[in-house]
FISE-612135 format. One record per atom (N, C-alpha, C): x, y, z; atom name. Coordinates in nm, 3 decimals. Example, Ala and Ser with C-alpha at 12.3 -4.5 7.8 and 13.67 -1.06 7.14 Angstrom:
% residues 2
1.319:-0.569:0.780:N
1.230:-0.450:0.780:CA
1.320:-0.330:0.780:C
1.285:-0.225:0.708:N
1.367:-0.106:0.714:CA
1.290:0.003:0.787:C
% end
This chain:
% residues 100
5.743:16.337:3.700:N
5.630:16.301:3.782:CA
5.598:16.419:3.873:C
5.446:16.405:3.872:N
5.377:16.573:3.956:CA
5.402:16.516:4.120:C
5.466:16.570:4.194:N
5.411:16.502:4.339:CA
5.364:16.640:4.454:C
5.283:16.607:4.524:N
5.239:16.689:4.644:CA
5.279:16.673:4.754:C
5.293:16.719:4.871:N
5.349:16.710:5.021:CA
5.253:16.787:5.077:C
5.194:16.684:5.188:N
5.128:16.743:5.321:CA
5.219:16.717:5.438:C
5.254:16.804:5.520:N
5.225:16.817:5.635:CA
5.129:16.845:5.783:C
5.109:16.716:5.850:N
5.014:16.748:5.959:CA
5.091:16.703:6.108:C
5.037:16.867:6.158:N
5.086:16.818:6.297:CA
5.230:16.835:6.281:C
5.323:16.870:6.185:N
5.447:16.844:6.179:CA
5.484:16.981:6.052:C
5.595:17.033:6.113:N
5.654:17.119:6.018:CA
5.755:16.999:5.885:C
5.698:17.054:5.777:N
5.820:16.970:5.679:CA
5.931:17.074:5.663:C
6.025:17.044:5.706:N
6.209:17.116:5.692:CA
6.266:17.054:5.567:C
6.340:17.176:5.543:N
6.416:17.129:5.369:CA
6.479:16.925:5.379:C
6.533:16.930:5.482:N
6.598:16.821:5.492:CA
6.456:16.668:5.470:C
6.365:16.748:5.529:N
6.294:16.652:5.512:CA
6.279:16.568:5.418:C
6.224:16.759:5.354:N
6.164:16.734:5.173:CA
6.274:16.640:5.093:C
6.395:16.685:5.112:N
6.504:16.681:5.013:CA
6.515:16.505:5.038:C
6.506:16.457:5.154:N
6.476:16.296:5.186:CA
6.399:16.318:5.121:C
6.271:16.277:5.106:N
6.170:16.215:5.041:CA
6.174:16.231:4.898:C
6.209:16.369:4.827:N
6.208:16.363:4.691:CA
6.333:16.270:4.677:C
6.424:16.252:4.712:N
6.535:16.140:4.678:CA
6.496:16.009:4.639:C
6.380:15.945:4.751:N
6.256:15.868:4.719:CA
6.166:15.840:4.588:C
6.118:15.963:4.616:N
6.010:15.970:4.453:CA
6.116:15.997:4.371:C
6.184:16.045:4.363:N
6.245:16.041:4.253:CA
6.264:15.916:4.178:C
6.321:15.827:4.231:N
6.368:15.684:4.259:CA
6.255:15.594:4.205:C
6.120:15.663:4.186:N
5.993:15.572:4.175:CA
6.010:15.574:4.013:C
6.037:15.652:3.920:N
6.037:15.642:3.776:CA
6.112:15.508:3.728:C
6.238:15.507:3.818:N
6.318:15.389:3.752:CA
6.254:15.230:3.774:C
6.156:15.226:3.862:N
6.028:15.114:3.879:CA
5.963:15.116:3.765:C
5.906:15.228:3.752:N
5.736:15.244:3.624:CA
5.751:15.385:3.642:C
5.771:15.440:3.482:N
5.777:15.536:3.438:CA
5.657:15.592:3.380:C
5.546:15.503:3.451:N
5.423:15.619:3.371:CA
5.348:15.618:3.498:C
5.403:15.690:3.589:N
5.301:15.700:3.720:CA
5.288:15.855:3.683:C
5.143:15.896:3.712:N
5.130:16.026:3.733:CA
5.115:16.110:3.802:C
5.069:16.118:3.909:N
5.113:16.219:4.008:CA
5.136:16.129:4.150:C
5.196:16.177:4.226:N
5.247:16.107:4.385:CA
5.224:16.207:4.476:C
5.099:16.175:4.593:N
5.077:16.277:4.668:CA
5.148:16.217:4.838:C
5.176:16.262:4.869:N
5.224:16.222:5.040:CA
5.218:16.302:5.092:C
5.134:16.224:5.275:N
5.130:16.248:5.381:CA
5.186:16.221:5.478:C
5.287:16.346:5.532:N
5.365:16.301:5.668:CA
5.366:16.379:5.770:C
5.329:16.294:5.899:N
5.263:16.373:6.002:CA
5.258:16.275:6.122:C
5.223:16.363:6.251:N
5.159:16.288:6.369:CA
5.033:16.291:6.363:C
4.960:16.144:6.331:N
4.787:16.138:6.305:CA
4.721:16.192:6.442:C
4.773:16.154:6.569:N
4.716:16.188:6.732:CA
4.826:16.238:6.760:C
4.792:16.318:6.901:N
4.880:16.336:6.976:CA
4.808:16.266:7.150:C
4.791:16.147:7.137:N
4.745:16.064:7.268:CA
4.830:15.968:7.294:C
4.951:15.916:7.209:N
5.036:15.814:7.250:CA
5.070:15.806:7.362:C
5.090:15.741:7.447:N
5.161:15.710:7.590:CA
5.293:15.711:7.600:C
5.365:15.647:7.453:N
5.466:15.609:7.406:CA
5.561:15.688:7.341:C
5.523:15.817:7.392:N
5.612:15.909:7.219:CA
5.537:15.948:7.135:C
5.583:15.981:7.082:N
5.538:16.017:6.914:CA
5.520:15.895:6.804:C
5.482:15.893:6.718:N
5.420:15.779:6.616:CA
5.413:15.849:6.459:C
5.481:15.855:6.405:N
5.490:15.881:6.269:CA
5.408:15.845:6.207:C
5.348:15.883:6.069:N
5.268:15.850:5.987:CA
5.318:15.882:5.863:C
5.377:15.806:5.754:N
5.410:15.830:5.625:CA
5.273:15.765:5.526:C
5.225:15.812:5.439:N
5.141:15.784:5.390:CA
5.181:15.859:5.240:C
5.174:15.760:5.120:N
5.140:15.784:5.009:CA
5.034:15.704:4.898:C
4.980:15.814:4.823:N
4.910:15.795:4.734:CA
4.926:15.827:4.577:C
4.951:15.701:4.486:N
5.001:15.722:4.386:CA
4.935:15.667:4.287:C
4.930:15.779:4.151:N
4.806:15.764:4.047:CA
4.897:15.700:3.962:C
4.822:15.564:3.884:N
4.902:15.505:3.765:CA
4.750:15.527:3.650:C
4.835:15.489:3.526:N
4.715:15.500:3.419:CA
4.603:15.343:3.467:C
4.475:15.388:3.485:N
4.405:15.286:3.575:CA
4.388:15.258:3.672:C
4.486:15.315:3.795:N
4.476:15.253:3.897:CA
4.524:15.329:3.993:C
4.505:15.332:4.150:N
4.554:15.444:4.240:CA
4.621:15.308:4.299:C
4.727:15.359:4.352:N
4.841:15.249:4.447:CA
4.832:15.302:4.611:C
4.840:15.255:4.705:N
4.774:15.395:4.816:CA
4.916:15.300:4.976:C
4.965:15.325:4.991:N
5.025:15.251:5.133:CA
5.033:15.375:5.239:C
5.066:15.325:5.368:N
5.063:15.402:5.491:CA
5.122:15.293:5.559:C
5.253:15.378:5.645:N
5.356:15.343:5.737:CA
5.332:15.438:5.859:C
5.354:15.339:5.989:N
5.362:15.414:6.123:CA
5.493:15.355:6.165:C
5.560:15.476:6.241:N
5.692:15.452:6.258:CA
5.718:15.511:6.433:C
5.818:15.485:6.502:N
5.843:15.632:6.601:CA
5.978:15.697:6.532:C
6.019:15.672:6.411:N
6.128:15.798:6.369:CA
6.055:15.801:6.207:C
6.053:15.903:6.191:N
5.989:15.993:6.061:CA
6.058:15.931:5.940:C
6.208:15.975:5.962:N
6.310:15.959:5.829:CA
6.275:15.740:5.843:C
6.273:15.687:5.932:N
6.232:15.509:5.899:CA
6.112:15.484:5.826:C
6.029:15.584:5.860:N
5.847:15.567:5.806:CA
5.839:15.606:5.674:C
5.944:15.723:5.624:N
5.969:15.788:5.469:CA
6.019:15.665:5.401:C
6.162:15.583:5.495:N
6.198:15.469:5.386:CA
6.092:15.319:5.379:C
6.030:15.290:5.494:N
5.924:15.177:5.432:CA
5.834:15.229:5.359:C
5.784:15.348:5.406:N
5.676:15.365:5.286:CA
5.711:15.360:5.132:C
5.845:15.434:5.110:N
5.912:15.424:5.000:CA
5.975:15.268:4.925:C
5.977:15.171:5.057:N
5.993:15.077:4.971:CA
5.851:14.996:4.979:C
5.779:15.031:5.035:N
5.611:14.947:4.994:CA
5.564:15.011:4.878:C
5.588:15.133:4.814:N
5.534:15.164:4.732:CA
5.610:15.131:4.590:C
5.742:15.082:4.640:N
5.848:15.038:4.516:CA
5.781:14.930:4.481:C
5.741:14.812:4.607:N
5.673:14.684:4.571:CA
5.563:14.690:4.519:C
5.486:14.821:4.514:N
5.332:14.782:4.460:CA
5.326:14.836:4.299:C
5.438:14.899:4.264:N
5.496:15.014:4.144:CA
5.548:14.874:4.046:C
5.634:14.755:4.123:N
5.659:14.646:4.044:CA
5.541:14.501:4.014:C
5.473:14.511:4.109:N
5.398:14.454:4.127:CA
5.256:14.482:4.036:C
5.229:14.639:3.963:N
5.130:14.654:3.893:CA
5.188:14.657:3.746:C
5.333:14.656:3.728:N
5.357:14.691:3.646:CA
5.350:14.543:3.578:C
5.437:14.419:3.655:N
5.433:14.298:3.603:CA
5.305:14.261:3.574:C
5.166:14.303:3.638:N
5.085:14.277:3.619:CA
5.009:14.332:3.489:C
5.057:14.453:3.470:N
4.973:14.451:3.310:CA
5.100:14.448:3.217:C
5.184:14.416:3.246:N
5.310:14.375:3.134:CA
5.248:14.227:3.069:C
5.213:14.125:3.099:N
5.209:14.018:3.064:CA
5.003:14.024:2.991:C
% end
């Protein structure tokens, strides 16, 4: 699987990357015909009152169909794993759907 990485507002560090591809990686054993996986991870503002606010965001191409979720978090590496498991649910969820 092809995947892309943005960073905004935020440097991506090996450790980052190396989290998240652990992730996508992980997405084949769901549905093995996804084709490319693009993600966005970043601070969308910098106006919080509160800290910082994470933004994990992915967008993922299946044959037919784009799958798209976005997680806000205040720790980065928590926002990488919901997004990663909302996108597990929508990866099983399209697949049962044109399986039958």
């Amino acid at each position: 699987m092809k995947h892309t990485l943005k960073g905004t507002n935020i440097e991506i560090t090996d450790a980052i990357r190396a989290h998240l591809e652990e992730h996508l990686n992980a997405l084949d054993k769901y549905y093995n015909h996804v084709i490319q996986a693009r993600v966005e991870l970043g601070l969308p503002s910098t106006h919080h009152h509160k800290g910082e606010i994470f933004l994990a965001e992915a967008t993922v191409a299946v044959p037919g169909d784009t799958l798209r979720v976005e997680v806000h978090n205040e720790d980065l590496y928590t926002a990488i794993d919901h997004m990663a498991h909302k996108i597990k649910q929508a990866l099983i969820k399209f697949k049962d759907k044109h399986q039958h």
